[in-house]
Each structure stands twice: as structure tokens, then as C-alpha cells.
N, C-alpha and C positions, 0 to 999 in steps of 0.2 A: 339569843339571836341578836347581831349588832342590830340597831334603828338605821335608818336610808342616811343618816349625815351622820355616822360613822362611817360606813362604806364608803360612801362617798368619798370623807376625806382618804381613805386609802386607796381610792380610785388616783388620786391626781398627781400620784408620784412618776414624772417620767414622762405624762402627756407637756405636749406643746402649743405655745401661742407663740402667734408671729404679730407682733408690734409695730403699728404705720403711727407715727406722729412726730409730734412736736418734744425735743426729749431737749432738757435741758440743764443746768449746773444750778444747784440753792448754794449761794454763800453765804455763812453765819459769821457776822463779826459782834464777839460777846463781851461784855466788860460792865461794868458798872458805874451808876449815877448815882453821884452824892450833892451836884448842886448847877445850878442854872447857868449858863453861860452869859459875862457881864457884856458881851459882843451884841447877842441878839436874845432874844425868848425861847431858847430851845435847850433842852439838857446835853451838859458835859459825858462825854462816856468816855471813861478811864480802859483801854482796852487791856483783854485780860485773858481771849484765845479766839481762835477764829475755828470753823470748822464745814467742808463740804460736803453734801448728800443729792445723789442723785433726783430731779425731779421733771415735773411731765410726763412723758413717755417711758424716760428711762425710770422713774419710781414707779410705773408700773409693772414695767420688766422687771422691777427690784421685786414687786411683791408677788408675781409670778414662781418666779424663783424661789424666796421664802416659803413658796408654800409645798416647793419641792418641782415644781413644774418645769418644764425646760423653753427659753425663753430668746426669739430673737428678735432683733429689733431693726426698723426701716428707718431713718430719718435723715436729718440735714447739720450738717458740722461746719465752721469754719476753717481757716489754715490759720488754728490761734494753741495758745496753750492751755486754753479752755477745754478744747477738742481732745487736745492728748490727755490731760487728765481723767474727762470721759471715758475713754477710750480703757483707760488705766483700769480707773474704776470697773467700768461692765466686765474687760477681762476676769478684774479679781472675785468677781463674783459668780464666775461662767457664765454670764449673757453672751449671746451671740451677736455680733457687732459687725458684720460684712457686709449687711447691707445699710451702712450707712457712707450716705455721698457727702463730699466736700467741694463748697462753692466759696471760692477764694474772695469773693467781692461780699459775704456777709461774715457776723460774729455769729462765735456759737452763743446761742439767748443763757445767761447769766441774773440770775437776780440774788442780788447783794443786800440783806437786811441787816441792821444793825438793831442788837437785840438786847436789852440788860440780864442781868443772872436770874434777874427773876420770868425770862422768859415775855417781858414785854416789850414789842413790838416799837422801834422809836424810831426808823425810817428806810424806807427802802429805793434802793437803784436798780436800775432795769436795762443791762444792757443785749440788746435784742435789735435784729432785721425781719420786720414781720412785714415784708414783701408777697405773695403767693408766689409760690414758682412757676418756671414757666419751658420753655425750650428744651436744654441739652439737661439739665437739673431733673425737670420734671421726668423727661423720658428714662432717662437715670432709674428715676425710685421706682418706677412703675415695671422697670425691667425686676428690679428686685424686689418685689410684691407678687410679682410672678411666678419665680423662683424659688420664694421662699414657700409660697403656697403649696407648692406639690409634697412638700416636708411636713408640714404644720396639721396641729389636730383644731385648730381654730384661727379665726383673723379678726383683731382688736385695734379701732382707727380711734389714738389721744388724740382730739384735737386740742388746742391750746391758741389758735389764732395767732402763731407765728409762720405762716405759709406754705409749711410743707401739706397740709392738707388742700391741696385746690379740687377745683370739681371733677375733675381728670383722673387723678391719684384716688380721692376718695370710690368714683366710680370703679376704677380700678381693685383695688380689694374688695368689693364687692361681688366683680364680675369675678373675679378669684376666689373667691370664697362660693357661689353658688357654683363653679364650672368643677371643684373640687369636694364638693357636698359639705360643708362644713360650715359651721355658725360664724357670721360678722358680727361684731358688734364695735359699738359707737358710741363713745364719750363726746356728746355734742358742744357745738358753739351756736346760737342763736342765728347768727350772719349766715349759716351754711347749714340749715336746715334742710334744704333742697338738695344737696348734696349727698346724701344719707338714702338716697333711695332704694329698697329691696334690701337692707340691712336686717338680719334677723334681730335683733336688739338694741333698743339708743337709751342711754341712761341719762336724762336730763335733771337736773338739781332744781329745787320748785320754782325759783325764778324763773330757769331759762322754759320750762315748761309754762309759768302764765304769760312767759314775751310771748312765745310761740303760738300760744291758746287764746291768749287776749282772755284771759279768765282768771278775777283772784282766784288764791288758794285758801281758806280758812276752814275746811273740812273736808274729809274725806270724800264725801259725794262729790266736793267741787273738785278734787283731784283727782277722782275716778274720772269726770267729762272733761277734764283739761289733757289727763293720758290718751284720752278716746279722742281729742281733738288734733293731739299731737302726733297722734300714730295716722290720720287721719291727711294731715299736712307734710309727714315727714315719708309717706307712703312704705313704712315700714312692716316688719312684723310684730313686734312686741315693742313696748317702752315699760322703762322703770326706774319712776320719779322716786328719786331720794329727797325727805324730808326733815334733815335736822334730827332733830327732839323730836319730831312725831314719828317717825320711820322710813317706812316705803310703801309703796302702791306699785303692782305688780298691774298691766293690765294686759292681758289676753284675750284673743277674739275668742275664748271660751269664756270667759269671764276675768275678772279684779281678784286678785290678793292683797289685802294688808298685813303689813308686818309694820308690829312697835317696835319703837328703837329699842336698844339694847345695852348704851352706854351706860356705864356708872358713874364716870368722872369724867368730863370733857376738858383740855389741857388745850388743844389746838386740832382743827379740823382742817388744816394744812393737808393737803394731800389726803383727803378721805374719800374723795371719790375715783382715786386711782387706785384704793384697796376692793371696793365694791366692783369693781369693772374686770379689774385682774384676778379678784375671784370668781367672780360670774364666767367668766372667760375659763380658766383653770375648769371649771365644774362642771360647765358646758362641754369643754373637751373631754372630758374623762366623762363623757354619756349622763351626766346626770340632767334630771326635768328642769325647767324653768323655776318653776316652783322652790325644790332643792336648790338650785342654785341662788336662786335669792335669799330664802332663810339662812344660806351657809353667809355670803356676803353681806348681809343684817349683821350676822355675831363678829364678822370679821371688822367693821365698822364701828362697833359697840367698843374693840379695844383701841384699834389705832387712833380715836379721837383722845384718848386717855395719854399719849405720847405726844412730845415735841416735837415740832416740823414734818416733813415728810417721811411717815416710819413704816415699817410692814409688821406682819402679824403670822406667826408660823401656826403649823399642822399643830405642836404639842398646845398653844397658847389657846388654842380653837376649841381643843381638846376641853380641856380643864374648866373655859366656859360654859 
């Protein structure tokens, strides 16, 4: 007889999330450094390939997807060739991309890192309009949060604090998601914590959980009453603090789960928590508990930290874990 996280995973072929965020373009520019530049104090980088991946919003819809889920996405694009690339990309991977608006007066958000071959980190550019929306924009995405609602087996709001999440929109898929019976959930920003309210789930990283708590984290007990403080402030139903190296804390008005990490090798934890959310999300919609859905997004976490940049982690990789 399969265990509940076999089922599960073969639950989640076919179900859907509908995506409200912030989605936006990772650029890698790779090449290598052999010596210091005689101009100023910073390493020469000999370039050597460059390469684009989906990130924000849209690498949650990537890991949505991967894991077999059907996936569409709300957000904000510019009139660039940022946009068509996007646009490019979610096609090729079947995401759903009609509801995303274009506001001619911002860029689509871009972040350009300049990387060595060994995978480290030597500077990055940010090109981004982190305005909140407002007027003809905002009514826009809210119309297509709407719409998408009536289709979707769940509703998942990246924030990323590039302004497509205002207190509107976010309110928005919420009252969409409860008016359709169906799980919200919330990848927070500290600034819009209030914004989150009646969300069935906020996955806050243990930072943004002691801004919010006003409470270190250095044990589990203290991050039992900083979830209890934070569900408490963010008038939600459930949160679930992602911890690194220590794991997660699950907290429910029935009680706390722990879960230890699960990583073997950590590579980069770029985009780790758009694989925890978008399986939460995925898990959620194919009926499975809280509970299951956290233990499945723990193992999901454990691999993608193991990978470079923003990466997803499939059904069979789950599997084999």
C-alpha cells in the first residue's frame, strides 16, 4: 500500500495554481577571473556565456509545472524585450501567460548577475520599477485574478516588492480564493504584512518572521511563538517558517510541526522558497493536509538548494529522495 507522499505525489498531475506576483528575468553573465583589475579593486571577468531563467513569480510557475501541475500566472510586464522573452519562455514551458498586463511607462524587473565558473557571486544589477500599482494597471490584474479564479484548484500571491502586489490585488485573490473555496497562499514581504489577511497560508523565511514577531529565532520554541505571533499579526490561517539548515515549523491552531531540513549539499538557495510555496501550493490543490504538504515541500527544498540559481525539482527527483 503506497505511504500518503506517494499518493500525493500522484495526486498533483493536472491540478492547478493561479500565480499573482512579482515574475521576473534572472540574467547570468558567466566567465572567469584570473586577476584583479589595474583600474580599480575589483576582479576582471573574461566573459565566457551568458544564460536566462525564469525568476520570482514566474520560477514559481516554473516549479509548479515541473512538478507536473498546470500553472497560470497574473503579473506586470513592460513594452521591452525583456517582456517577449518572458513571454517566450512561459510559452515554451506551457504556463499560462494571459493574464499578465503591460504597463508601458515601467521595465520588466531584470536582475543581471555577473557570476565566475565557479558559481561565485561578483556583482549584480537590478533593473526594476518597484512602484505599487495603482489606477487602470491595478484594475487590470484584479480583473484577471478573477477570472482566473473560477479555473484554478488554488491561488498563490510571490510577493517580491516590485508593486504588483498592492493592498487591493492582494486583497483581491484572497476574496477569490475564499469566494471559490479554495486555498491562498502567501510568499510574504515584511512592508505588507497587513495585506495578507484571511490567507489560508504565509510562508515567511525566519527573518522576515522575527521582523514581524519582533522575536529572535535561535530555537524551536522561539519559532513556535514567533509563527504564533505572526499568524496572530498577519490575521491569517496557517504560517510556515522556513528555516535554512534547521528546517520548518509548521504552525497550526491545532498545534506546531517540525520538520528538519533535508539538504545534502547546498550550492545556492537562490529561489528556494519559490520551490517550498509552489509545492505547498501544487499539494494543497490536489487535497492533500497541511502537514503532507509541508513534509513534501521540506524534500523538495532539500534538492533545489543542491542546484544553481533559480531551479525546480520534478515528481521522479522527489521520488528517488
Amino acid at each position: 500500500m503506497p505511504d500518503p507522499q506517494e499518493k500525493l505525489l500522484r495526486r498533483l498531475d493536472g491540478r492547478s495554481v493561479l500565480i499573482v506576483g512579482d515574475l521576473m528575468l534572472d540574467h547570468f553573465v558567466i566567465g572567469r577571473v584570473e586577476r584583479i583589475s589595474p583600474e580599480a579593486p575589483v576582479p576582471v571577468v573574461t566573459f565566457r556565456n551568458e544564460e536566462f531563467r525564469l525568476g520570482g513569480a514566474a520560477n514559481v510557475a516554473h516549479n509548479v509545472r515541473a512538478l507536473g501541475g498546470r500553472a497560470e500566472i497574473v503579473g506586470l510586464v513592460g513594452d521591452d524585450r525583456e517582456a517577449e522573452r518572458l513571454r517566450a519562455d512561459l510559452a515554451a514551458l506551457g504556463i499560462g501567460h494571459t493574464g499578465l498586463v503591460t504597463a508601458p511607462d515601467r521595465c520588466t524587473t531584470r536582475k543581471l548577475r555577473v557570476v565566475t565558473t565557479r558559481n561565485q557571486q561578483v556583482a549584480r544589477i537590478d533593473y526594476e520599477s518597484d512602484l505599487e500599482v495603482s489606477g487602470r494597471v491595478e484594475r487590470a490584474l484584479i480583473e484577471r485574478i478573477e477570472d482566473g479564479a473560477a479555473t484554478t484548484d488554488a491561488i498563490l500571491v510571490s510577493d517580491y516588492l516590485k508593486g504588483v502586489v498592492s493592498r487591493e490585488v492582494a486583497a483581491a485573490a484572497v476574496q477569490a480564493g475564499t469566494r471559490a473555496g479554495i486555498p491562498v497562499l502567501v510568499d510574504p514581504k515584511v512592508p505588507h504584512v497587513d495585506y495578507y489577511r484571511g490567507a489560508t497560508l504565509i510562508t515567511p523565511n525566519h527573518h522576515e518572521a522575527e521582523a514581524v514577531a519582533h522575536l529572535r529565532i535561535r530555537s524551536n520554541e522561539e519559532a513556535a511563538e514567533a509563527a504564533r505571533r505572526f499568524r496572530e499579526r498577519a490575521s491569517c490561517g496557517n504560517v510556515l517558517i522556513t528555516r535554512g539548515e534547521h528546517g520548518m515549523l509548521l504552525h497550526m491552531p491545532s498545534g506546531d510541526v517540525m520538520l528538519e531540513a533535508e539538504a545534502r549539499e547546498v550550492a545556492d538557495v537562490t529561489g528556494a522558497g519559490d520551490t517550498v510555496i509552489g509545492t505547498m501550493a501544487l499539494a494543497l490543490a490536489a487535497g492533500g493536509t497541511l502537514v503532507d504538504a509541508a513534509r513534501l515541500a521540506n524534500r523538495a527544498a532539500g534538492i533545489v538548494v543542491g542546484k544553481f540559481g533559480p531551479a525546480t525539482v520534478s515528481v521522479e527527483e522527489l521520488r528517488r529522495e
